[in-house]
C-alpha positions as CSV (number, residue, x, y, z in Angstrom):
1,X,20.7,-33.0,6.1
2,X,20.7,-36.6,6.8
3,X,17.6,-38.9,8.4
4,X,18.9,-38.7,11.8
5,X,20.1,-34.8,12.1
6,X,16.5,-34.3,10.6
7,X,14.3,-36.0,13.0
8,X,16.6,-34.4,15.7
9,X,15.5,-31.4,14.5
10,X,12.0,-31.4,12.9
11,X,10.4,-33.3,16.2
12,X,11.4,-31.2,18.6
13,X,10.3,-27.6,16.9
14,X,6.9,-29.4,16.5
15,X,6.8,-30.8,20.1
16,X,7.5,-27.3,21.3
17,X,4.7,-25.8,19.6
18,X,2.4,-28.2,21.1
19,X,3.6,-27.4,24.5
20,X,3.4,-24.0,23.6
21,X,-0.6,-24.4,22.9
22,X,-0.7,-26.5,25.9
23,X,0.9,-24.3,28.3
24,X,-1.3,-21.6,27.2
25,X,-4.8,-23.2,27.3
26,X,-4.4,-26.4,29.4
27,X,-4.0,-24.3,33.0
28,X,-6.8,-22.8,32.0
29,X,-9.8,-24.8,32.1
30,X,-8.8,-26.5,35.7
31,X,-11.5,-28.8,35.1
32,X,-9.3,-31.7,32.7
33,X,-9.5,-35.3,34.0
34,X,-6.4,-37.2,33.9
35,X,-7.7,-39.4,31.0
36,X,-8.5,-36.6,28.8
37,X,-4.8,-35.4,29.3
38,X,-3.5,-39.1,28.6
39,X,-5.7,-38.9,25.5
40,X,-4.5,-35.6,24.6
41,X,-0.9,-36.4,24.8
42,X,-1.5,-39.6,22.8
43,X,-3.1,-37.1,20.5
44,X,-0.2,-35.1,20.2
45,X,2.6,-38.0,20.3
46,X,0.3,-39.0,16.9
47,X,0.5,-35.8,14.9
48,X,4.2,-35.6,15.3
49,X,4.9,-39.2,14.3
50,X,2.6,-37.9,11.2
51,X,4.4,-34.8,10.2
52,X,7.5,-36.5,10.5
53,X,7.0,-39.2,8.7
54,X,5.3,-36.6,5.6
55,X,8.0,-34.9,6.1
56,X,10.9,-38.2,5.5
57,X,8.9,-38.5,2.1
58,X,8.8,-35.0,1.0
59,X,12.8,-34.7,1.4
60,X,13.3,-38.1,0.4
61,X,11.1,-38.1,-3.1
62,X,10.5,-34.3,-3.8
63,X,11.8,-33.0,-6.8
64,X,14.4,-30.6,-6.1
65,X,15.8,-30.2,-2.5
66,X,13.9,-29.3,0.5
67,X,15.2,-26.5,3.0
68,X,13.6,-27.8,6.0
69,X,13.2,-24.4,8.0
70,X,11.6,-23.2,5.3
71,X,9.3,-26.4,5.2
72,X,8.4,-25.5,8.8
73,X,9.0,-21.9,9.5
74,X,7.0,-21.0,5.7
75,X,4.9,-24.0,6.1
76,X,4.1,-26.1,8.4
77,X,3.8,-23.8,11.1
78,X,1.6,-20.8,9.1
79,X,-0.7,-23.1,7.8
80,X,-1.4,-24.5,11.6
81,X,-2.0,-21.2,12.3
82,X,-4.5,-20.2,9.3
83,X,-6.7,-23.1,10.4
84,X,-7.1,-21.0,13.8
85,X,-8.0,-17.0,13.2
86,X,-6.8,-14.6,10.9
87,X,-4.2,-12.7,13.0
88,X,-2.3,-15.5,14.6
89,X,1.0,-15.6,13.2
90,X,4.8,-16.7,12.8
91,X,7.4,-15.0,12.8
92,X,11.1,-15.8,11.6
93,X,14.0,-14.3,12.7
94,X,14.1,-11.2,9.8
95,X,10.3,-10.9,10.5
96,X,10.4,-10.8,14.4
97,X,13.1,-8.5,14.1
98,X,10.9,-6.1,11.9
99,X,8.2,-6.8,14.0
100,X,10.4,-5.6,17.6
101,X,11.5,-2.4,15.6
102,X,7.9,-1.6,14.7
103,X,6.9,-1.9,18.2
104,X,9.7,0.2,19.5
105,X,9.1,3.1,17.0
106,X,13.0,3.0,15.7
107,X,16.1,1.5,14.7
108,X,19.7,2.1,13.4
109,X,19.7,2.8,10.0
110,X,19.8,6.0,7.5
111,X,15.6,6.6,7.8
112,X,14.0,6.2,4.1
113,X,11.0,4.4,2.7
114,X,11.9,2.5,-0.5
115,X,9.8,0.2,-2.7
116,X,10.3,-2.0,-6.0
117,X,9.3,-0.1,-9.1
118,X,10.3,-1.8,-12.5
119,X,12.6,-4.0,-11.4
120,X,14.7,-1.2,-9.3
121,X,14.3,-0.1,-5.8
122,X,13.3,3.4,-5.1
123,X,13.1,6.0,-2.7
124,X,9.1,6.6,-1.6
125,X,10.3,9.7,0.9
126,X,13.4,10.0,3.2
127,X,12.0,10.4,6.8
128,X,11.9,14.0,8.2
129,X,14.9,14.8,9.9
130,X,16.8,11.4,9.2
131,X,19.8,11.0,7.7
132,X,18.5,10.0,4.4
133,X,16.9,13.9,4.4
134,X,20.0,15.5,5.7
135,X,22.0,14.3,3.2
136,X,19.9,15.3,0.5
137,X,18.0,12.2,-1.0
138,X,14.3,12.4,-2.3
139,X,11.8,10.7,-3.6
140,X,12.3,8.4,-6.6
141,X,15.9,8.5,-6.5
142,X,16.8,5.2,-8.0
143,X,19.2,3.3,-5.4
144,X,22.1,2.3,-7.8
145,X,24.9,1.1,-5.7
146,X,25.9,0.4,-1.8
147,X,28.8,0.3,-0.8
148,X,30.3,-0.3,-4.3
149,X,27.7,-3.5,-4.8
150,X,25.2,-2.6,-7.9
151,X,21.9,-3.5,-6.7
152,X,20.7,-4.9,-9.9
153,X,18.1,-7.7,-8.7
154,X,18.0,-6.8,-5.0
155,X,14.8,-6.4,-4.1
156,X,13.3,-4.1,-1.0
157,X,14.1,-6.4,1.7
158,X,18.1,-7.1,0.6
159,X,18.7,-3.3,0.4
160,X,16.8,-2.3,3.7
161,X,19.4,-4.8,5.4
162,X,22.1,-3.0,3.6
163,X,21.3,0.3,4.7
164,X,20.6,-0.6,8.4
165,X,23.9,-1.2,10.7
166,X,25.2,0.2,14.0
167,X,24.9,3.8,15.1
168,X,28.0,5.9,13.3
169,X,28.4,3.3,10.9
170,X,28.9,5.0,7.4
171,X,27.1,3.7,4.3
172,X,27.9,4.7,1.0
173,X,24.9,4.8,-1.2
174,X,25.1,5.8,-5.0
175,X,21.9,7.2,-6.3
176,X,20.5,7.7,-9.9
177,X,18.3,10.8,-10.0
178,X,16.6,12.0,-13.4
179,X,17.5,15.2,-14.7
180,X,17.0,17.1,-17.8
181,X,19.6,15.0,-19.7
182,X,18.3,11.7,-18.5
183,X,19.4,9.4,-14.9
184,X,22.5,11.0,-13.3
185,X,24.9,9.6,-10.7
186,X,25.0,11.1,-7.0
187,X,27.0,9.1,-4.6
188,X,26.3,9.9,-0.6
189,X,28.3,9.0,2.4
190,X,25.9,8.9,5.2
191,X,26.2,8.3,8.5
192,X,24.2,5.5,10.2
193,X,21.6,6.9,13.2
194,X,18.9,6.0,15.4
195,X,15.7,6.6,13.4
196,X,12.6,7.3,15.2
197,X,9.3,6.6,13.2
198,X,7.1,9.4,14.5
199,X,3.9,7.7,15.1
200,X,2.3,10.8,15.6
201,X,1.8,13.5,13.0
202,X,2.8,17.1,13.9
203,X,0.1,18.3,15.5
204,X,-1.6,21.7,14.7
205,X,-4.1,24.6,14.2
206,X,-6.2,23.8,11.2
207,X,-8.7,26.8,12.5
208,X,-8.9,29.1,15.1
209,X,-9.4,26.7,18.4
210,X,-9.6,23.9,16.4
211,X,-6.8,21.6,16.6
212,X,-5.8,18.3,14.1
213,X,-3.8,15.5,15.3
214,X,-3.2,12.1,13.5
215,X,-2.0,8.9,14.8
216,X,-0.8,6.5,12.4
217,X,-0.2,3.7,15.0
218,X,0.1,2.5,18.4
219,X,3.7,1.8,19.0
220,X,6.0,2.1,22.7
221,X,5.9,5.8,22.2
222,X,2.5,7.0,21.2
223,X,0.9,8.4,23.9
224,X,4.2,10.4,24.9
225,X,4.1,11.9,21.4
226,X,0.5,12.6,21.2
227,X,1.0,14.4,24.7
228,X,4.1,16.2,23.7
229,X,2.1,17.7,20.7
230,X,-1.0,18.3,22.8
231,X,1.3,20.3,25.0
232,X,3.1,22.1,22.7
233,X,-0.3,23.8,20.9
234,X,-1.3,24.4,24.7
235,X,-4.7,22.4,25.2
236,X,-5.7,24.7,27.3
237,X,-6.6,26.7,24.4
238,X,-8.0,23.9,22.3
239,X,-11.7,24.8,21.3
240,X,-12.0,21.6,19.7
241,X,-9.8,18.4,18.3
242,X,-10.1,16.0,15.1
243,X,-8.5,13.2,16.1
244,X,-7.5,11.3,12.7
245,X,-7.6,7.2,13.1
246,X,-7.7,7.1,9.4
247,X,-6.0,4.1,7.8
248,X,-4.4,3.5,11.5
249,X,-3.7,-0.6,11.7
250,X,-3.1,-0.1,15.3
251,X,-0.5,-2.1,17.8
252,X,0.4,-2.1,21.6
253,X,-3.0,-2.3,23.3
254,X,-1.6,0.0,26.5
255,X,-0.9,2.9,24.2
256,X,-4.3,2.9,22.7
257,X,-5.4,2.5,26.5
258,X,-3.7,5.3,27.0
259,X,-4.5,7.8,24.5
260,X,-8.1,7.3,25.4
261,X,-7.4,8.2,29.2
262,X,-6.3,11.0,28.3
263,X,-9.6,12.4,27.0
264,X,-12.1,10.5,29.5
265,X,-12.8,11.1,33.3
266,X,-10.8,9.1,35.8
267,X,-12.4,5.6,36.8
268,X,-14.0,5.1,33.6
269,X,-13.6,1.8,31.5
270,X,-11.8,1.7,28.5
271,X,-12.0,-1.5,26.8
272,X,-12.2,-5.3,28.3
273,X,-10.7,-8.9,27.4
274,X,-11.0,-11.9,28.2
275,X,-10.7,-15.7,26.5
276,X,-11.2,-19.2,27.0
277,X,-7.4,-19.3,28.9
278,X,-7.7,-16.0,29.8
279,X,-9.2,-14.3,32.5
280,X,-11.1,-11.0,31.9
281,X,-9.1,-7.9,32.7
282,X,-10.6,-4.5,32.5
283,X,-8.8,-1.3,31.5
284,X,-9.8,2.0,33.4
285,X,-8.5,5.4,33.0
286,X,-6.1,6.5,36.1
287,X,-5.0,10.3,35.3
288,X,-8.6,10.4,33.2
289,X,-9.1,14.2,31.1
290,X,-7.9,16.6,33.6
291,X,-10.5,19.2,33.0
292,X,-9.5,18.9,28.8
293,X,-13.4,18.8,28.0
294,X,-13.3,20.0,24.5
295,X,-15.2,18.1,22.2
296,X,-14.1,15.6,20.0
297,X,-14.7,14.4,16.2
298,X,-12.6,11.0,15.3
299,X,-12.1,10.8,11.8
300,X,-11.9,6.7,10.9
301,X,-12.2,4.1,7.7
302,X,-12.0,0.6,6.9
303,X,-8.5,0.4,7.8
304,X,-8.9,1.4,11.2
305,X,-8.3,-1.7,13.0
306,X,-7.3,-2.7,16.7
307,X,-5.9,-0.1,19.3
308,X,-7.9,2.6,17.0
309,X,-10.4,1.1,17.1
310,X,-10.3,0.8,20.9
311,X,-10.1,4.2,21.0
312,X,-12.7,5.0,18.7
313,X,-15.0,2.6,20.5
314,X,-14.2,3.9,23.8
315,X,-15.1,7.7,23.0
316,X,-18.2,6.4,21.6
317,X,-19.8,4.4,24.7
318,X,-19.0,7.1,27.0
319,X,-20.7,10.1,24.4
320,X,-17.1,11.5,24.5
321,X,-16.7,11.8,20.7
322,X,-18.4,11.9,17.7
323,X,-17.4,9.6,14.8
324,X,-16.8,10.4,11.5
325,X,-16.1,8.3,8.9
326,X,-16.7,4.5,7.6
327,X,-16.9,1.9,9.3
328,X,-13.9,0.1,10.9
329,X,-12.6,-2.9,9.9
330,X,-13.5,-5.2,13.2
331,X,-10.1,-6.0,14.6
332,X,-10.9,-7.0,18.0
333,X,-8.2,-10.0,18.8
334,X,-5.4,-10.2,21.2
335,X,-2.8,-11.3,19.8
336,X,0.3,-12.2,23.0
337,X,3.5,-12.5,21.6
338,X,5.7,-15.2,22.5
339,X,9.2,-15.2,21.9
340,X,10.4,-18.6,20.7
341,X,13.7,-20.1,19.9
342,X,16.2,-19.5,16.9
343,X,15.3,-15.8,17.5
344,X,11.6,-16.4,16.5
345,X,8.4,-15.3,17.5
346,X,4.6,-16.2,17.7
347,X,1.9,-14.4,17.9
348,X,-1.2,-15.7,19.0
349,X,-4.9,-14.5,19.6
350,X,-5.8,-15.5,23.1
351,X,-8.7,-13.5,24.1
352,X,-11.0,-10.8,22.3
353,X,-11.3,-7.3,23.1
354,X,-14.9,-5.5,24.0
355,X,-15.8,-2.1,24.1
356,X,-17.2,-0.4,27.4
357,X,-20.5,-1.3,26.7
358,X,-19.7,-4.9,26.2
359,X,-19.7,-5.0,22.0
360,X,-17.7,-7.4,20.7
361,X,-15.0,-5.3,18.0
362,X,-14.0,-8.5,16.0
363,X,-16.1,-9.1,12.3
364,X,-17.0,-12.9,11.9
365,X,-14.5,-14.3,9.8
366,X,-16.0,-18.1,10.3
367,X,-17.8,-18.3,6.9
368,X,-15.7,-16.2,4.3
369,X,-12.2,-16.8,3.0
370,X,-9.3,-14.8,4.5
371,X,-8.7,-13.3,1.4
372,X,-12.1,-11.8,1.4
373,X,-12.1,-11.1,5.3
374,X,-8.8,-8.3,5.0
375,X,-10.3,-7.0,1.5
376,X,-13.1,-6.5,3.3
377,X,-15.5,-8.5,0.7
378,X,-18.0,-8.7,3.8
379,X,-19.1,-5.1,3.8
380,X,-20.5,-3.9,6.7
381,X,-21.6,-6.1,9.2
382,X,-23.1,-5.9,13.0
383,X,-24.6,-8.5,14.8
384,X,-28.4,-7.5,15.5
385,X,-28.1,-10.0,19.0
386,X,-25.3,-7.5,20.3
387,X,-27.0,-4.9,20.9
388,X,-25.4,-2.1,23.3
389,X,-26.2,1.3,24.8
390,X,-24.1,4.1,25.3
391,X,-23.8,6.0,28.6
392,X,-26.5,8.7,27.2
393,X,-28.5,5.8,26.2
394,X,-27.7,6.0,22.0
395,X,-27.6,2.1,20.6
396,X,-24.6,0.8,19.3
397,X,-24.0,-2.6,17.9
398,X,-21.0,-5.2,18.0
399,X,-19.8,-7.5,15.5
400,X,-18.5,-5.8,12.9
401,X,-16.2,-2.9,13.9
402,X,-17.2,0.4,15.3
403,X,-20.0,2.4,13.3
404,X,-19.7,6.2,13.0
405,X,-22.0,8.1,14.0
406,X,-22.1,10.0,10.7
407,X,-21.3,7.7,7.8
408,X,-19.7,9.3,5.0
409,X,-18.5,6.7,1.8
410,X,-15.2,7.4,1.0
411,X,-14.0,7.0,-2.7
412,X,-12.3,3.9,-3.3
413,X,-9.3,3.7,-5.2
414,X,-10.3,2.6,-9.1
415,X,-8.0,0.7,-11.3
416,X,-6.7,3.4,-13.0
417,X,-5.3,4.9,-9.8
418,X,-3.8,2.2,-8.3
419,X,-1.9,2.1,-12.0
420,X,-0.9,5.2,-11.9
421,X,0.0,6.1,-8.1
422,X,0.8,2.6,-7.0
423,X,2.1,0.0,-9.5
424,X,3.8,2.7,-11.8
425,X,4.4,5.5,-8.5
426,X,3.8,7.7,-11.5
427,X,3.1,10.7,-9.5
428,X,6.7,10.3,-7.8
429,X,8.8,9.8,-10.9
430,X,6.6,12.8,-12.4
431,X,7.9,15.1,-9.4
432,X,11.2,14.4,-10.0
433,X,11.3,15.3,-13.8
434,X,9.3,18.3,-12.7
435,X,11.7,20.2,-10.7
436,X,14.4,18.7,-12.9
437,X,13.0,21.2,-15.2
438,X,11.3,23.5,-13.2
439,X,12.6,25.1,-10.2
440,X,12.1,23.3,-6.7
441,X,10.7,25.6,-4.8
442,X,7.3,25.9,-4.4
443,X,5.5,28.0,-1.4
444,X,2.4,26.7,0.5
445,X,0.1,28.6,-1.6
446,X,1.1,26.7,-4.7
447,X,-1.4,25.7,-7.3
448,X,-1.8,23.0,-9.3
449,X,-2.8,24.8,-12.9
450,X,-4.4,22.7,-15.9
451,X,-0.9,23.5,-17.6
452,X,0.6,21.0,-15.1
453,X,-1.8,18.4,-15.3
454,X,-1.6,18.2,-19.2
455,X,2.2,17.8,-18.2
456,X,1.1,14.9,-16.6
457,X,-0.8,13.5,-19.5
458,X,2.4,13.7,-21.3
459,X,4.2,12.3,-19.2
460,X,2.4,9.1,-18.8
461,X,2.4,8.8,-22.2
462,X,6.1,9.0,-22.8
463,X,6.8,6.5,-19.7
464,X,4.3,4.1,-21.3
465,X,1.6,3.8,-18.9
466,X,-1.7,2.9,-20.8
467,X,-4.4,5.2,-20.4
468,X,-7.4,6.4,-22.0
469,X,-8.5,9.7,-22.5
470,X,-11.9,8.7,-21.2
471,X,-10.1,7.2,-17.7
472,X,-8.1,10.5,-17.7
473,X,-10.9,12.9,-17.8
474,X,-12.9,10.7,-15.4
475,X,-9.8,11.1,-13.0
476,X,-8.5,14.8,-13.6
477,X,-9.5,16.1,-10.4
478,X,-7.6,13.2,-8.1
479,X,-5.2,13.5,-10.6
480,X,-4.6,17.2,-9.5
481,X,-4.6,16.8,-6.0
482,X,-2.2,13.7,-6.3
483,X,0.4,15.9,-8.2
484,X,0.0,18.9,-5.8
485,X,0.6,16.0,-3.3
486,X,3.7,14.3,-5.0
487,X,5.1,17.8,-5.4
488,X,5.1,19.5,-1.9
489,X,6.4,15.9,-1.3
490,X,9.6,16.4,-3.2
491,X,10.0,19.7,-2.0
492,X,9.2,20.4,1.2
493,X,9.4,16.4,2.6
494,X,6.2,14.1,3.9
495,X,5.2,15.5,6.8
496,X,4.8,18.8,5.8
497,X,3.3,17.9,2.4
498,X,0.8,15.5,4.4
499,X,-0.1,19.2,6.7
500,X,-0.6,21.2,3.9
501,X,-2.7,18.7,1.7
502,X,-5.4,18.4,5.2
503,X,-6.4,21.8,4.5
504,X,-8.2,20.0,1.2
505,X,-9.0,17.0,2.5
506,X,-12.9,16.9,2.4
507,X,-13.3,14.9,5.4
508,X,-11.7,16.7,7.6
509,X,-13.9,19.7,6.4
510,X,-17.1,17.7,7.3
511,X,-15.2,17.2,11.0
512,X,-14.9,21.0,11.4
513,X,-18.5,21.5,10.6
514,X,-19.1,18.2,12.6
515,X,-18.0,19.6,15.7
516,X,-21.2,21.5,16.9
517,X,-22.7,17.9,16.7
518,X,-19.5,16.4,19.0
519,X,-20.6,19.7,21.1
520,X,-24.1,18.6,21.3
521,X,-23.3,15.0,22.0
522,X,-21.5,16.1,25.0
523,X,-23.7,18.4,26.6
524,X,-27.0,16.0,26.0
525,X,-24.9,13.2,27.7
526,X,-24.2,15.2,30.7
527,X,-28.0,16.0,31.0
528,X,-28.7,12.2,30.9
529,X,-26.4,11.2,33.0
530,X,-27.4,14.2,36.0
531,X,-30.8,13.4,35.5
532,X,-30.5,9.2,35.5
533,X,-28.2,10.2,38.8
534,X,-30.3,12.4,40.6
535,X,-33.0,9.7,39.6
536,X,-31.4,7.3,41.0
537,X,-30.7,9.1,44.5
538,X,-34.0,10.1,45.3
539,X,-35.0,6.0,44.5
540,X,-33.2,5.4,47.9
């Protein structure tokens, strides 16, 4: 690229992002003078002369050659941004692509979850119902070959373009799948689909009346989803629903807006925004609960962030639900995306999100590291000055997330479990030598016996994953329930495995027996609410 394509390119990208910021915030404050918009524009005229002219000597003198795009696309642009929040971001073309499909809830492709393990990329799960599952893959199937082309060095994101392409497109994909002589070849011929990512669990009865439901995120089609499965258990005969937020990130702010009408009374407030550019808009139910009064326990963690936390927050200020869990992690930005050119997007906070009450969601990131801010090196935090009340009159506090109203500490992974079940996905490769030996059928009912999980010790011993007896022992229970897990997994696909393994999940036993409390919590807010009413009335 020579010196004058370069500056025809490089100044204007950075000019536009400029005008970008300016178009967003200068409208806003109404009040500029005319010098402070000379000065600003001088200000702005400077820093581009600057990063240009960094820019001639880092192409002219660096030591190997310098991709501009990725200069500014990787750089320049994403460490403006860092300087400004943690969640405003850049997006290149592959990214804003991913990002679209994410929102959308599909794509055209063959439906599978794969990851990097040793070098090789492998099969987490097929999704339910995809082609990937119709045609007979499963988990830890080593992906060999596509289309002829040994994927030897690919890595996730190289073979994940491979396998997406138009609707009826065919993709031949050779698999290597361990068997009782070792990695054996299976090629597939599968035909290229939409592939809806459910973001809504299969809903069912986990006890008489009592009815489980999980969102895993807010995308186009949440709300429809969560209704559909609402309606097919009948919610007219729902006693009472956990509503699982758990290790929800969260995403479109008018599907967590709705989910939450559904289960308060028409008129009420849902969540607010507003920013130094952007006016403050309020979000109200307008179908509201429809006589569905059954009470409500919300499972959450530190990874629910954003829209579930919205929704979290909302049941709480209004005494509709009681919360169960950890505390959140205090995602309360807006992030507006605007699309950009060259296919690109940006997305960038302009205004913070408030619960009914008026509690700020967002965590103060201003004093730590954002490496310590998403690992959550804070802890929990509220601020002590917000202060809020509920509709019954319980406090709540802002600053730091939305508080359960029953705290339960959740293990946290230790470092031998990430070894094994992350960065080795030795529970997946252990399935698949399992029922290469064993036969893959397995019923509901299935037990995990000490036989089994002695297997498993062997087994990480003759892959080569270092443990100690000591970390074993210390570990033997997860260890179980991870294998039961990995197991009903291979067999019987995620979704159901991720049904049957709820009935063990310890949490969601504390929700059942939680939801006399949600009961209570409903009933006492009623009473407050008639009685601060009728108190009211006869005041006039």
């Amino acid at each position: 690229m020579n010196r004058k394509s370069r500056s025809f390119f490089l100044a204007p990208a950075v000019i536009a992002l400029f005008a970008l910021f300016g178009g967003l915030y200068g409208p806003g404050s109404g009040a500029a003078s005319a010098a402070a918009a000379d000065r600003s524009e001088r200000d702005i005229d400077r820093s581009v002369r600057t990063f240009t002219k960094v820019f001639s000597v880092v192409e002219d003198n660096f030591a190997d050659a310098v991709d501009p795009n990725r200069a500014v696309y990787n750089g320049a642009i994403p460490g403006m941004l860092h300087t400004l929040d943690p969640h405003s971001n850049f997006f290149d073309p592959k990214q804003f692509q991913l990002l679209r499909e994410d929102q959308r809830g599909q794509y055209f492709g063959v439906g599978m979850m794969v990851r990097m393990h040793r070098g090789r990329v492998v099969v987490v799960n097929p999704f339910p119902g995809s082609p990937a599952a119709n045609a007979g893959i499963r988990p830890s199937d080593i992906i060999h070959k596509i289309d002829g082309q040994l994927t030897t060095g690919w890595d996730q994101g190289q073979v994940a373009e491979k396998l997406k392409g138009p609707r009826g497109t065919t993709v031949k994909v050779t698999m290597l799948r361990r068997d009782i002589n070792g990695n054996k070849e299976l090629n597939f011929s599968i035909v290229r689909d939409e592939i809806p990512r459910k973001s809504v669990a299969d809903a069912f009865y986990i006890r008489p009346g009592i009815a489980y439901l999980q969102i895993k995120q807010f995308n186009e089609n949440t709300s429809a989803e969560m209704e559909d499965n609402l309606s097919r258990l009948k919610e007219e005969n729902i006693k009472g629903l956990i509503l699982d937020l758990r290790d929800n990130p969260g995403g479109i702010l008018n599907e967590g807006v709705n989910v939450a009408d559904h289960f308060l009374k028409k008129g009420q407030l849902i969540v607010s925004h507003r920013g130094r550019s952007s006016p403050q808009r309020k979000y109200e139910t307008r179908r509201g609960s429809r006589g569905a009064d059954y009470p409500i326990v919300v499972l959450v963690n530190g990874s629910s962030a954003s829209a579930a936390e919205i929704v979290a927050g909302a049941l709480q200020d209004h005494d509709r639900a009681w919360i169960l869990g950890e505390q959140t992690f205090g995602k309360g930005l807006v992030q507006t995306v605007y699309p950009l050119s060259e296919d690109t997007g940006l997305a960038l906070t302009t205004a913070k999100y408030y619960t009914p009450s008026g509690r700020l969601i967002q965590r103060d990131y201003s004093k730590i590291s954002f490496y310590d801010y998403y690992t959550r090196k804070d802890g929990d935090l509220k601020d002590p000055d917000d202060v809020r009340m509920t509709d019954a009159g319980r406090t709540v506090y802002g600053g730091g997330g939305i508080t359960p109203d029953e705290k339960v500490d959740i293990p946290k992974t230790n470092a031998f479990q990430y070894r094994v079940r992350d960065q080795f996905m030795g529970f997946s490769m252990f399935a698949a030598k399992y029922f290469a030996e064993h036969p893959p059928q397995i019923g509901e009912d299935f037990v995990v016996t000490e036989a089994i999980v002695d297997e498993f010790r062997r087994f990480l011993t003759d892959e080569k994953i270092d443990v100690t007896n000591e970390e074993f022992a210390t570990n033997r229970d997860w260890v179980r329930e991870e294998i039961k897990r990995s197991l009903f997994t291979y067999a019987l696909g995620d979704e159901k495995a991720e049904s049957l393994m709820v009935r063990d999940d310890s949490l969601v036993a504390k929700a059942i027996d939680a939801m006399a409390r949600a009961q209570s919590l409903q009933e006492t807010a009623r009473r407050t609410i008639a009685q601060r009413t009728g108190t009211a009335s006869q005041g006039k």
